[in-house]
C-alpha positions as CSV (number, residue, x, y, z in Angstrom):
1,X,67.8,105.6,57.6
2,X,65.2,106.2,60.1
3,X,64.9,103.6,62.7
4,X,62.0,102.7,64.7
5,X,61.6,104.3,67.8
6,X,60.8,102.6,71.3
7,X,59.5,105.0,74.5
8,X,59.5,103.3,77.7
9,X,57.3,104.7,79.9
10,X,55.7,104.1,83.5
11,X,55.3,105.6,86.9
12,X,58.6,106.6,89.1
13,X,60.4,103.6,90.6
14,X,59.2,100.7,88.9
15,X,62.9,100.5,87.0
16,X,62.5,101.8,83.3
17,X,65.9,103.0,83.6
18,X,67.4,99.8,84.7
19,X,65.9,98.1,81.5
20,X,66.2,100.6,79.2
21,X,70.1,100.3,80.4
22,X,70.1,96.5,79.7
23,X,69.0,96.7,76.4
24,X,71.2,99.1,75.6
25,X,74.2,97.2,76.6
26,X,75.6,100.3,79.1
27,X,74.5,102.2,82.2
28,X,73.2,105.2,80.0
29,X,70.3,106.4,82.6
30,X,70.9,107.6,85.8
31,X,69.5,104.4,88.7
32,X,68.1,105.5,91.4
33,X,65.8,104.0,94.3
34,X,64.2,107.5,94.8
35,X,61.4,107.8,92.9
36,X,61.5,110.6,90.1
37,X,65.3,110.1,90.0
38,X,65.2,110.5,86.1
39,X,64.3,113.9,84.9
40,X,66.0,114.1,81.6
41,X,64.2,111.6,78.3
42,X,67.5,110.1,77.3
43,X,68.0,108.7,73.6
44,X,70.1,105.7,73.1
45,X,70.3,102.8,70.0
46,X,69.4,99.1,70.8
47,X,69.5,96.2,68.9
48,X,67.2,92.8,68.6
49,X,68.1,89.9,66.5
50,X,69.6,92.0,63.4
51,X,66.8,94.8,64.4
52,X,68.0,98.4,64.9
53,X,65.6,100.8,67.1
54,X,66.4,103.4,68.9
55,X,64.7,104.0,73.0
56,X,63.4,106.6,74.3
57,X,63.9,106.6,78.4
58,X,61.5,108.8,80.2
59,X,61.1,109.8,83.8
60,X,57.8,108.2,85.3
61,X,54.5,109.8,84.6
62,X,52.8,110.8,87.5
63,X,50.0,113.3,87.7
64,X,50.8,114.2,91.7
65,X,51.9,117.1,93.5
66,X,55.5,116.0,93.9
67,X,58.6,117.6,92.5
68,X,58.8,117.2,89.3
69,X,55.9,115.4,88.2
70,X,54.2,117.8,86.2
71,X,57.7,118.3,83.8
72,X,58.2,114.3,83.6
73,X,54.5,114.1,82.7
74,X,55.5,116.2,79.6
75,X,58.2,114.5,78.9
76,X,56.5,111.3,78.8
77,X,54.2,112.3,76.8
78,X,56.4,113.8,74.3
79,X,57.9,110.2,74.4
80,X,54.4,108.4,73.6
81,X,53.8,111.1,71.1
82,X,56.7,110.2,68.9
83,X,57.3,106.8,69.4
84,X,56.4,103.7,67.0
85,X,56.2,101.6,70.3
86,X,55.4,101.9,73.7
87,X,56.5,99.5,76.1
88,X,54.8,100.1,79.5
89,X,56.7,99.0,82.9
90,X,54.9,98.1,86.1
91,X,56.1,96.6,89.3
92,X,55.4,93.1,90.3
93,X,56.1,93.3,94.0
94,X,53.8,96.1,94.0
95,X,50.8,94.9,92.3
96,X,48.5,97.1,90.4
97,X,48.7,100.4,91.9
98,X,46.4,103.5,91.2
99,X,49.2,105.5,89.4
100,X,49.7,102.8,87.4
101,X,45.9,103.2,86.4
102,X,46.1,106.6,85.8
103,X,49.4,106.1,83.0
104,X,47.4,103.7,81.3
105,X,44.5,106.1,80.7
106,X,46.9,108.3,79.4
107,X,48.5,105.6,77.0
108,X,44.9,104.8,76.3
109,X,44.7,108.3,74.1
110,X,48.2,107.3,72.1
111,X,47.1,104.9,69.7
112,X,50.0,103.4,69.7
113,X,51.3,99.9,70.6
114,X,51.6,99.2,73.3
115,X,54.0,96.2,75.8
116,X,53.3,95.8,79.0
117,X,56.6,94.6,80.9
118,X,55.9,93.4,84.3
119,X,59.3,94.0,85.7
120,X,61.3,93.3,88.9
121,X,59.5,89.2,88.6
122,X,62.9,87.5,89.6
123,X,60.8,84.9,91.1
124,X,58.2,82.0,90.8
125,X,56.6,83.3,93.6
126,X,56.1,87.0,92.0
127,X,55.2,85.6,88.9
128,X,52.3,84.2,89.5
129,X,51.1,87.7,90.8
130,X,51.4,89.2,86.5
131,X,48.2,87.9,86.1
132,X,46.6,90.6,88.2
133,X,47.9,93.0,85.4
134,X,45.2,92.0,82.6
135,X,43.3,94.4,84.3
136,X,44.9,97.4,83.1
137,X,43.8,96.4,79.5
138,X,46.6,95.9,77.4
139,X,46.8,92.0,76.6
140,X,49.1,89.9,77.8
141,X,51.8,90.9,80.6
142,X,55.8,90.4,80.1
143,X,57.2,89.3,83.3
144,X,61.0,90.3,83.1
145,X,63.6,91.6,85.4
146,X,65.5,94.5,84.5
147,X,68.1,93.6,86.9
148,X,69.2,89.7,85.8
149,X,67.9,90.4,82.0
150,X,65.3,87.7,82.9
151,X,61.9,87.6,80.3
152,X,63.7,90.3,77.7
153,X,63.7,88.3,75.0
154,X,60.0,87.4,74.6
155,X,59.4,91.1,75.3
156,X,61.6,92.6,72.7
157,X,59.8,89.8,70.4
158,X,57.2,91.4,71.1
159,X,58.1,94.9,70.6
160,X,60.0,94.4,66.8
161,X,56.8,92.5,66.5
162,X,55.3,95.9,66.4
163,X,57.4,98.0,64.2
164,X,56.2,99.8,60.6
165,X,57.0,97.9,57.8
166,X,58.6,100.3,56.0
167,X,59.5,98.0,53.1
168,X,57.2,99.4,50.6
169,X,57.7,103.3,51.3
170,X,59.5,104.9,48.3
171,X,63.1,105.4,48.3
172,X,64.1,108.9,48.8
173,X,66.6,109.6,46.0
174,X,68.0,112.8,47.6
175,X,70.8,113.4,49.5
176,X,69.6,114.4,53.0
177,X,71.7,117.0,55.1
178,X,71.0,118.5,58.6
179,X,72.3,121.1,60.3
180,X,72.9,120.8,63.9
181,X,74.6,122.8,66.5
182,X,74.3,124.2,69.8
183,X,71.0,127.1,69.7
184,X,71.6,130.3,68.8
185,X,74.2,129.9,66.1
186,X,72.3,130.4,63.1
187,X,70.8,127.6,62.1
188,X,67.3,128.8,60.9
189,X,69.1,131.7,59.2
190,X,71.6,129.6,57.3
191,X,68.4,127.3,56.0
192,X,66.7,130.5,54.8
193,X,69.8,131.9,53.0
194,X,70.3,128.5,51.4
195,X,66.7,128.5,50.1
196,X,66.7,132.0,49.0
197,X,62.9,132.5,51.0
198,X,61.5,132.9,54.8
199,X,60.6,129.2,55.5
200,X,61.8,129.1,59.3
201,X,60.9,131.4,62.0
202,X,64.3,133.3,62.7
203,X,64.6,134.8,66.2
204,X,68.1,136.0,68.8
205,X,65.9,133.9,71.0
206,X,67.9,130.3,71.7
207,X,65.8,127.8,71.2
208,X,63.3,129.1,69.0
209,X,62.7,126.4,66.0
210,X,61.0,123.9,67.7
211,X,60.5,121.2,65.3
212,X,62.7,119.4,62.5
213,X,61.5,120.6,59.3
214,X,62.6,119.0,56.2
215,X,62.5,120.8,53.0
216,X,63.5,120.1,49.5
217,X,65.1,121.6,47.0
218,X,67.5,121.1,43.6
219,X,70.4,122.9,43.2
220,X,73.0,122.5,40.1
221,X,70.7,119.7,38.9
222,X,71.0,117.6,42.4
223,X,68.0,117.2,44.6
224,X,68.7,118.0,48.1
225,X,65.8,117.3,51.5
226,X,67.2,119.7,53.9
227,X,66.5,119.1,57.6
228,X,66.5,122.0,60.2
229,X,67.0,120.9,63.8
230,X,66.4,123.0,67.4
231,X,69.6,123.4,68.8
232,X,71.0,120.9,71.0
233,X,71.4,121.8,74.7
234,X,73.6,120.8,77.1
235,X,72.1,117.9,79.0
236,X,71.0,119.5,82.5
237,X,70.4,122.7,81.0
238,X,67.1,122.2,78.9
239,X,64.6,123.3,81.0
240,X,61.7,123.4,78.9
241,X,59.9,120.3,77.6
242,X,60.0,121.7,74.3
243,X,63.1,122.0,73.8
244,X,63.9,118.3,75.2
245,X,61.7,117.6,72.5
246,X,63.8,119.1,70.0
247,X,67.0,117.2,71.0
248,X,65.1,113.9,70.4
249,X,64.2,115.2,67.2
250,X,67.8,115.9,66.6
251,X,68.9,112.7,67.2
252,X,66.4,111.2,64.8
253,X,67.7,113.6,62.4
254,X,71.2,112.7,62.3
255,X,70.0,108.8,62.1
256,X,67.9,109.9,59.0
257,X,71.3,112.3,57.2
258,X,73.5,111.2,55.1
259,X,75.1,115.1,56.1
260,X,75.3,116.4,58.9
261,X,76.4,120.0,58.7
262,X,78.2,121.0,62.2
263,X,77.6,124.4,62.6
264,X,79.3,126.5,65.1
265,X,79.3,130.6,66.1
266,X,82.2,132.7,64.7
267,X,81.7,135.1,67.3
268,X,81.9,132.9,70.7
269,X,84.2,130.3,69.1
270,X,84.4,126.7,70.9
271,X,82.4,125.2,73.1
272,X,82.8,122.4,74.8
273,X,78.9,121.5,74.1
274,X,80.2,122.0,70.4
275,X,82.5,118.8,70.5
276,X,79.5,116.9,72.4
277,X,76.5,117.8,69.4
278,X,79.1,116.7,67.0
279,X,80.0,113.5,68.8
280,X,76.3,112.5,68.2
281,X,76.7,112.5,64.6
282,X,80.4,110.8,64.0
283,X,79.3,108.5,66.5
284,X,75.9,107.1,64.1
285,X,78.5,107.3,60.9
286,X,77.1,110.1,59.2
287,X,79.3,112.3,56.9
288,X,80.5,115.2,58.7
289,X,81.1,119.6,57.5
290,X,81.9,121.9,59.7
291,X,80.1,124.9,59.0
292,X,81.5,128.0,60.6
293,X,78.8,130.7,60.4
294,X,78.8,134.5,61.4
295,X,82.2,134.4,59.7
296,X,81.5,138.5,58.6
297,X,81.4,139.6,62.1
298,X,85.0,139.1,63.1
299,X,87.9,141.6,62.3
300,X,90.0,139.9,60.6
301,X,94.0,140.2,59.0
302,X,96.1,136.9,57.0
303,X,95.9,134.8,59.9
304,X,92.2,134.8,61.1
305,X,91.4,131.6,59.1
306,X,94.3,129.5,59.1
307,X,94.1,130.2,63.2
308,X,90.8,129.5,63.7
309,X,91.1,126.2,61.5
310,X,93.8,125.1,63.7
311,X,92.2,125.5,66.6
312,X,89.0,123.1,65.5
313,X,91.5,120.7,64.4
314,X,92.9,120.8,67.6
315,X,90.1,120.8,69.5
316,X,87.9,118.3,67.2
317,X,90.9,115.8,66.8
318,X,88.5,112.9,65.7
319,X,86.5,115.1,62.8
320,X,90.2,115.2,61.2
321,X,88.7,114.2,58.1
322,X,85.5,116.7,57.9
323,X,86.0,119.9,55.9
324,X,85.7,123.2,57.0
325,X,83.8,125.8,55.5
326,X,83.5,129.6,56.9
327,X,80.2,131.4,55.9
328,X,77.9,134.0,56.8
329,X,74.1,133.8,56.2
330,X,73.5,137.3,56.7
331,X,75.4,138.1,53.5
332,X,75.9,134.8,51.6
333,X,79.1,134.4,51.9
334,X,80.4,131.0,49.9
335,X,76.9,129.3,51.0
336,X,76.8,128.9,47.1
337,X,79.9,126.2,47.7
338,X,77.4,124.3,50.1
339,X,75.4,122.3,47.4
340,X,78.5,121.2,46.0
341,X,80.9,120.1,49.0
342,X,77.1,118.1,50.3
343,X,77.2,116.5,47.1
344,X,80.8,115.7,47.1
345,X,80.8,114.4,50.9
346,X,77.7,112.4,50.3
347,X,79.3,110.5,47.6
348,X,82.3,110.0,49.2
349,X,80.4,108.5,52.4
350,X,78.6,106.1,49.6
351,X,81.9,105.3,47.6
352,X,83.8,101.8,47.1
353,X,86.9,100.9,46.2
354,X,88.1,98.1,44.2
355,X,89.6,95.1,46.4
356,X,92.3,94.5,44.2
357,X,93.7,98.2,44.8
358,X,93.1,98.7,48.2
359,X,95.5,96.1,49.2
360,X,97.8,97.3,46.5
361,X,97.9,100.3,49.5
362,X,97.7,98.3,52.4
363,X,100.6,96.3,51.2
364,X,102.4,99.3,49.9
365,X,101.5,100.8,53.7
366,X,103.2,97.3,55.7
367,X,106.4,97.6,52.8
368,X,107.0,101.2,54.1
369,X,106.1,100.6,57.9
370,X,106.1,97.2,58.9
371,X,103.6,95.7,60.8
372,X,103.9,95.7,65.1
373,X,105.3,92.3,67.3
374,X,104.6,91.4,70.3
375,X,106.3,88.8,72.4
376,X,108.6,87.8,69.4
377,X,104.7,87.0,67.4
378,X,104.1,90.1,64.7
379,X,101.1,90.9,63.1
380,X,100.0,89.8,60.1
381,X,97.8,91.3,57.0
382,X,96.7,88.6,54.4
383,X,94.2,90.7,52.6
384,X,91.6,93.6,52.8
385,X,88.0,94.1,51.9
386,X,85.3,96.7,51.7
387,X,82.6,95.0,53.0
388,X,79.9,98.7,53.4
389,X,79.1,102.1,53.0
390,X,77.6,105.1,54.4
391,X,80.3,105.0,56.0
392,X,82.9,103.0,54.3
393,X,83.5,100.1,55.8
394,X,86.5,97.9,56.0
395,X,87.1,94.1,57.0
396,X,91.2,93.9,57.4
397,X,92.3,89.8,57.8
398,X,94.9,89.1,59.8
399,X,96.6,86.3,61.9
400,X,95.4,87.8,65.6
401,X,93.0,91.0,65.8
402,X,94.2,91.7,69.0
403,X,97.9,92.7,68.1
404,X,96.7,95.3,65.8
405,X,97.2,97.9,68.1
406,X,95.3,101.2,67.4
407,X,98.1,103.5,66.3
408,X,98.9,101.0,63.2
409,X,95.2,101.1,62.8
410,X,94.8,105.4,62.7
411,X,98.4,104.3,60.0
412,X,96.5,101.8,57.7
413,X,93.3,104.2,57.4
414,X,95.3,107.3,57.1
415,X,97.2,105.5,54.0
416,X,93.5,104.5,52.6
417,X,92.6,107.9,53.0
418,X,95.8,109.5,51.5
419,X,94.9,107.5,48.1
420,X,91.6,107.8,48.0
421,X,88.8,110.6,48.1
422,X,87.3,109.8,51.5
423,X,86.8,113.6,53.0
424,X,83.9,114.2,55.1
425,X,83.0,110.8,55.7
426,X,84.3,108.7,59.1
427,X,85.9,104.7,58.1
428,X,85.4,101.8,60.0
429,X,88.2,99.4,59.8
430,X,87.5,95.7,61.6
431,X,89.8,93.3,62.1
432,X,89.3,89.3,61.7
433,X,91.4,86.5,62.2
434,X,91.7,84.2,58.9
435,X,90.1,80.9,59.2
């Protein structure tokens, strides 16, 4: 699904990194007291009363002559550009100041709603001094402190106040893929060989598709919405605006797949940049190929394959359950097995299983490798559930959560797995003690 998207946005200093990190539950952004410290628009999920969004953190928009300020101006307004919500941080200590002014004009332009968060009002004293900040012309001011988490629940309020309703959109009945990847290993070709036509612009350049495009299609009587995603850099490397631009819209992608297709070079093998692009996706649930493509450049004898599947096993331990495919969109090779394996992982990330016999295998699993003790106490399992899917989800009861130690854990999914159909798609198991 696509969630609601939040950019917080404001002049250097005034903490947007410190906030956005205490919503999002971990020090994500990089603190700093120097002003301009963030340079990179960093994408994380947050959460408000049973609401998922996901943030947006940009550096602070400043239209100086310092270093930097001309790139985070861009970024910024990238941010505004393609978020739902924009949630505005000034400085109470400071007052109203004239850069503050001149971010408002520019959030002025957006259209957009638009918070203003008063932050770093950890005191009576400073909080009388919000009121000063009706001047900038956006209703009434949020004192909060980004520090202590003071004031962030009337401001996120606020903010899921504002989202879409989304409620009466039509449901898309296809099965939605992307393809993701570091840039330059043939992304925009594979989506034209797939097609059959010249929909994307397909260049040696890295970095050349800019934007996410989704197309449609049918293919052996399933409908298919196909996204296309820039290639995801290397945080640190991503120079041009554009381009950080195209990670966000990467990240959105993912949150709106049920597919994500993990597509790597034949050519220059492994990277580690590889494992990070698809950490995004197993990370948000989403089902999970990996697509090798350029497969007709190598030389090959009997053991090309079976090597080269070893090593991503080895080196993408946690995508143990993703298929592999090798392919080459220059000259088709088995891209006509694509629609099918989609189809197949799709259903599996959207498949349940009756109660009855999933603990017939959990029970089956303890009789043939009993359960761990600690202390002279062992676990216990009284009974398993599916409680969701997309991905499969899996509520295990027992008498104390914490002595199910994670290796018994990898043992009771790798038992669910080995009796049912589950390839492609990442399981959740949780673990609750039995009232």
């Amino acid at each position: 699904m696509a969630f609601p998207v939040v950019a917080i946005v404001g002049r250097p200093n005034v903490g947007k990194s410190t906030l956005f990190n205490r919503i999002a539950g971990e020090r994500i952004s990089i603190v700093e007291d120097t002003p301009g410290v963030t340079r990179d628009r960093i994408y994380a999920g947050g959460e408000w009363l049973g609401t998922e969004f996901r943030m947006i953190d940009t550096g602070g928009i400043d239209l100086g002559d310092e270093p930097f300020m001309n790139q985070i101006t861009q970024q910024a307004e990238i941010a505004v550009e393609e978020a739902d919500v924009i949630v505005f941080i000034v400085s109470a200590p400071e007052g109203v100041t004239d850069a503050d002014e001149r971010v408002a004009k520019i959030l002025y332009r957006a259209d957009k709603p638009v918070i203003l968060a008063v932050n770093k009002a950890d005191n009576p004293e400073v909080r009388e001094s919000i009121y000063d900040f009706y001047s900038l012309g956006f209703g009434d001011p949020y004192p909060v402190s980004g520090v202590h988490g003071l004031g962030l629940g009337d401001l996120l309020d606020a903010v899921v106040k504002e989202f879409p309703d989304n409620s009466g959109a039509p449901k898309d009945d296809t099965i939605r893929f992307s393809l993701i990847g570091r840039p330059n290993v043939g992304k925009s070709s594979l989506v034209n060989a797939i097609l059959g036509e010249d929909r994307v612009i397909v260049s040696d350049i890295a970095g050349t598709t800019r934007d996410a495009i989704d197309t449609k299609f049918t293919a052996d009587k399933t409908k298919f919405t196909m996204v296309d995603t820039a290639g995801i850099r290397k945080r640190g490397k991503v120079y041009e605006n554009t381009e950080r631009y195209s990670v966000m819209r990467a990240m959105r992608a993912i949150d709106n797949s049920d597919v994500v297709l993990m597509v790597m070079n034949a050519e220059e093998g492994i990277r580690e940049q590889d494992k990070r692009v698809a950490g995004y996706a197993h990370e948000a649930g989403r089902g999970i190929i990996i697509l090798v493509n350029k497969w007709d450049t190598l030389k090959k004898d009997n053991h090309t394959l079976t090597d080269f599947q070893n090593l991503i096993r080895l080196e993408f331990q946690y995508l143990s359950y993703a298929p592999i495919i090798f392919v080459s969109a220059k000259t088709g090779q088995r891209l006509e097995q694509l629609p099918a394996l989609i189809k197949r992982v799709s259903e599996n990330h959207n498949k349940r299983v009756q109660s009855s016999t999933l603990n017939d295998v959990v029970m089956d699993a303890i009789a043939v490798n009993p359960t761990p003790s600690d202390n002279g106490k062992r676990l216990r399992v009284y009974y398993a559930t599916q409680v969701a899917v997309a991905p499969p989800t899996f509520v295990v009861f027992v008498n104390d959560p914490k002595m199910m130690h994670f290796s018994y854990e990898r043992f009771l999914e790798n038992q669910i797995r080995e009796h049912f159909d589950f390839e492609g798609t990442p399981l959740h198991l949780i673990e609750r003690a039995r009232k």
